[in-house]
C-alpha positions in Angstrom: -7.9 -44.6 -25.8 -9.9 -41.9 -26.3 -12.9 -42.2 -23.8 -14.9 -39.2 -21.8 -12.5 -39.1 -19.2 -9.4 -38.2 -21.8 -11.1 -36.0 -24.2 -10.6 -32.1 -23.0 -12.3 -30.9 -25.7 -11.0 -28.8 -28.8 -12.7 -25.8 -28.3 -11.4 -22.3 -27.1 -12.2 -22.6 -23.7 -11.4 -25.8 -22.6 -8.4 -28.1 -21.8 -5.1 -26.6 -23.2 -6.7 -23.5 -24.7 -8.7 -22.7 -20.9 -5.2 -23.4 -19.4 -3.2 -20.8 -21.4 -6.0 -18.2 -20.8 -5.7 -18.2 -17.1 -1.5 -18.7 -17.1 -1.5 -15.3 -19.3 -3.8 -13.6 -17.5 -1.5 -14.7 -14.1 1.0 -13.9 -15.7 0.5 -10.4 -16.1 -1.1 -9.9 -12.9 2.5 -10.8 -11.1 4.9 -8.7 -13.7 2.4 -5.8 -12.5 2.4 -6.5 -9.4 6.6 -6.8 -9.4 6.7 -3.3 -11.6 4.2 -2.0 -9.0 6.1 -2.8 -6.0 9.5 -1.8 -7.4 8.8 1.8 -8.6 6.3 2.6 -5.4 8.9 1.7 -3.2 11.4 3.6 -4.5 9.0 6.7 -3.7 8.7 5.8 -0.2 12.5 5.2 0.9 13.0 9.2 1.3 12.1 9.7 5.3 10.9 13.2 6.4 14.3 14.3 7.6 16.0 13.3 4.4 13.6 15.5 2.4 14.3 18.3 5.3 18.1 18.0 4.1 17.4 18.3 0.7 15.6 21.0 0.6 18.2 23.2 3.2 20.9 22.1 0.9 18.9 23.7 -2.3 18.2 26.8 -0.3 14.4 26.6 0.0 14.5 27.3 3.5 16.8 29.1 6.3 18.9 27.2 8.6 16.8 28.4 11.4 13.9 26.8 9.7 15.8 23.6 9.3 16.6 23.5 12.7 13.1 24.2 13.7 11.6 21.8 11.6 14.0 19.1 12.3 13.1 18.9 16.4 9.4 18.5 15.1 10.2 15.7 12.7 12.6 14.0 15.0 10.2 14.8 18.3 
């Protein structure tokens, strides 16, 4: 049968050809969203003190600095 009702159309932006525009375009909107999420969390894991550690152990500052700034970040 091929009335009104089962006839999608050939064209480019209808039926399977509409369908596979907007499950590409979905598509890519979650894989960036994923990569997104992924590499901007592994930014923010590091907490104030941690980066207070590492830059005592490389010698940018004293330990009296360290100790200094260390009641201020945990205060």
């Amino acid at each position: 049968m091929h009335g009104y009702y089962w006839d999608w159309g050939h064209g480019p932006f209808w039926g399977g050809g509409f369908i596979m525009i907007i499950f590409w375009i979905c598509l890519i909107f979650i894989i960036l969203f994923v990569l997104r999420k992924l590499f901007k969390g592994e930014h923010q894991s590091e907490s104030a003190l941690d980066i207070l550690k590492k830059r005592y152990a490389a010698g940018e500052i004293s330990k009296e600095e360290f100790e200094e700034m260390k009641k201020e970040v945990q205060s």
